[in-house]
C-alpha positions in Angstrom: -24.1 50.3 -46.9 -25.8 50.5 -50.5 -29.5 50.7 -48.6 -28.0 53.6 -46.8 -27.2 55.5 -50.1 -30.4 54.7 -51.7 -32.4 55.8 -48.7 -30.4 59.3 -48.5 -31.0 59.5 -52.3 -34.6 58.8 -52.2 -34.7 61.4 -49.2 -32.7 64.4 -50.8 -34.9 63.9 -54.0 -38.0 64.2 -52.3 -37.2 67.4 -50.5 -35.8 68.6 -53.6 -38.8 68.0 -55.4 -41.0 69.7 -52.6 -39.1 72.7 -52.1 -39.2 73.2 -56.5 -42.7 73.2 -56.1 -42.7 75.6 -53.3 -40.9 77.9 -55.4 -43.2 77.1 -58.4 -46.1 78.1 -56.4 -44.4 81.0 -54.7 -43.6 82.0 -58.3 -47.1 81.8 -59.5 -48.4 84.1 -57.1 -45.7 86.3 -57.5 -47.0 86.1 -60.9 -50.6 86.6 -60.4 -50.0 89.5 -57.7 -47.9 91.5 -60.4 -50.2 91.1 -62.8 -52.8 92.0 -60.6 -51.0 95.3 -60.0 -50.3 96.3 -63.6 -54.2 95.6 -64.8 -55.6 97.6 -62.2 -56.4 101.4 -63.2 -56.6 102.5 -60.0 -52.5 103.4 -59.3 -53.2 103.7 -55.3 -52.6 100.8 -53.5 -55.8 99.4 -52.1 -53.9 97.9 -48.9 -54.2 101.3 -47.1 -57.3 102.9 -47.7 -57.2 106.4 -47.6 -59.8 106.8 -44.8 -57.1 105.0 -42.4 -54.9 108.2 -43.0 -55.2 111.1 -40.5 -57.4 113.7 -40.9 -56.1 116.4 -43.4 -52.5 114.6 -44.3 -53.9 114.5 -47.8 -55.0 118.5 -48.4 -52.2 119.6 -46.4 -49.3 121.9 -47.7 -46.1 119.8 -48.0 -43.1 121.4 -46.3 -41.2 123.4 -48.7 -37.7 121.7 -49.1 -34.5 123.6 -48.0 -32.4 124.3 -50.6 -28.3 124.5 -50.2 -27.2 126.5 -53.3 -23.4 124.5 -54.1 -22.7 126.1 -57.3 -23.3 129.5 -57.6 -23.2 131.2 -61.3 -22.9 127.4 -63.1 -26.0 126.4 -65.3 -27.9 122.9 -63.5 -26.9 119.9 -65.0 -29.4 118.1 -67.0 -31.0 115.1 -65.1 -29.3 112.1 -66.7 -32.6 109.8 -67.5 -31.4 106.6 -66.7 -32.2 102.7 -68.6 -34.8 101.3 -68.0 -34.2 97.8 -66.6 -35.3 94.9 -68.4 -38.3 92.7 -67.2 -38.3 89.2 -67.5 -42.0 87.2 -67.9 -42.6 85.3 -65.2 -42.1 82.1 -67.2 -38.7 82.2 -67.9 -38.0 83.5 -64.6 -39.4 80.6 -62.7 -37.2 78.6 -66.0 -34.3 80.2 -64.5 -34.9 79.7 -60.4 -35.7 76.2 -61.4 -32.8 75.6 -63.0 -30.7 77.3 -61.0 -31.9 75.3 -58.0 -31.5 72.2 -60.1 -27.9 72.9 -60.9 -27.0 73.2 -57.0 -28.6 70.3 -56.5 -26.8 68.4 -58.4 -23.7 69.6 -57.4 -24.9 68.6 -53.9 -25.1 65.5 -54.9 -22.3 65.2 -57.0 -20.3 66.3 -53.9 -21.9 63.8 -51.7 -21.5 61.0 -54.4 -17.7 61.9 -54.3 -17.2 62.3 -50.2 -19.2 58.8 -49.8 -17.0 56.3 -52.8 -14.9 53.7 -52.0 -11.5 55.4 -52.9 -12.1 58.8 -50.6 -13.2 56.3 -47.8 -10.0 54.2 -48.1 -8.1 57.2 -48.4 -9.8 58.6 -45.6 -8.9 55.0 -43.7 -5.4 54.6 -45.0 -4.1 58.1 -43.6 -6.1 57.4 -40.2 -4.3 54.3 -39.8 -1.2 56.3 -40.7 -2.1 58.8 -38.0 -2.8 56.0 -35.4 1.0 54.1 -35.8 2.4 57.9 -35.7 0.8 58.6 -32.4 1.3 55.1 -31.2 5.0 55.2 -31.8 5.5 59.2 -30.1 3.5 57.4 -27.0 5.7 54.6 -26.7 8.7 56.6 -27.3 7.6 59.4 -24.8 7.1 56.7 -22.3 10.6 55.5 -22.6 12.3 58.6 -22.4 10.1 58.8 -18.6 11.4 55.8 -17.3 14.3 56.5 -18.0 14.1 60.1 -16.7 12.4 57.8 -13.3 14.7 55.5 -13.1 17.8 58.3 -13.3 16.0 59.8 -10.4 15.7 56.6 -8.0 19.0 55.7 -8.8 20.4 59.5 -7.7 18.3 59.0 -4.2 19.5 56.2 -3.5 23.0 57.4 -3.9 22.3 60.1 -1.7 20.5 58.0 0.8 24.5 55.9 0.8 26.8 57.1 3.6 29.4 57.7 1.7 32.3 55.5 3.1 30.2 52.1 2.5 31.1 49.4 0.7 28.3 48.2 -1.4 
């Protein structure tokens, strides 16, 4: 049964350790593609060159927007200019998916180190046996109360099959 542990062990770590170095790699391009984008000086993105577009989308007119005046006479609102969110380096956000990862790891195994001891599998045997005598004793009981209930009902036709006046 030990082998059995060991083996499952030795499995779940290698899969762990190839799926952290998926996401290391994954987070390295990430990395190197966001970079990429901040150092170039050209803000269009190259992906979709502008000759792909149709012809004259770019010196076209936009439509003009339809406006719905909702508050007549009140001065507009100044825009509220909101936070700018902070950025994390990529290092210590791959430091935090990795650990992350690590942490549900272990409590994967943690959990699995619990469900497969000795004391939740006797527990897990001790209330099965429990479960089986239960059962075993409702069957046996159930079965008495039918031949009873079988033997009520031969004895009633046979009393009925009895001329009445017989002695016997």
């Amino acid at each position: 049964m030990a082998w059995v542990l060991v083996t499952v062990t030795a499995v779940l770590a290698v899969l762990v350790g190839v799926l952290v170095a998926v996401l290391a790699l994954r987070v390295r391009r990430l990395e190197a593609h966001v970079a990429r984008l901040l150092t170039s000086s050209d803000p269009i993105d190259r992906r979709f060159p502008v000759e792909d577009l149709p012809d004259g989308s770019l010196d076209a007119d936009p439509p003009a927007p339809e406006f719905v005046i909702t508050r007549v006479g009140e001065p507009e609102p100044e825009p509220e200019v909101a936070e700018p969110v902070p950025a994390l380096p990529g290092p210590v956000f791959a430091d935090l998916l990795l650990k992350e990862s690590v942490v549900q790891t272990a409590s994967l195994f943690q959990g699995l180190r619990r469900a497969l001891s000795a004391e939740t599998r006797n527990r897990i045997r001790f209330h099965m046996r429990q479960e089986v005598k239960r059962s075993r004793k409702q069957r046996r009981t159930e079965l008495r109360e039918v031949r009873r209930e079988w033997a009520a009902r031969q004895r009633a036709a046979m009393a009925a099959d009895e001329p009445e006046g017989s002695a016997a």
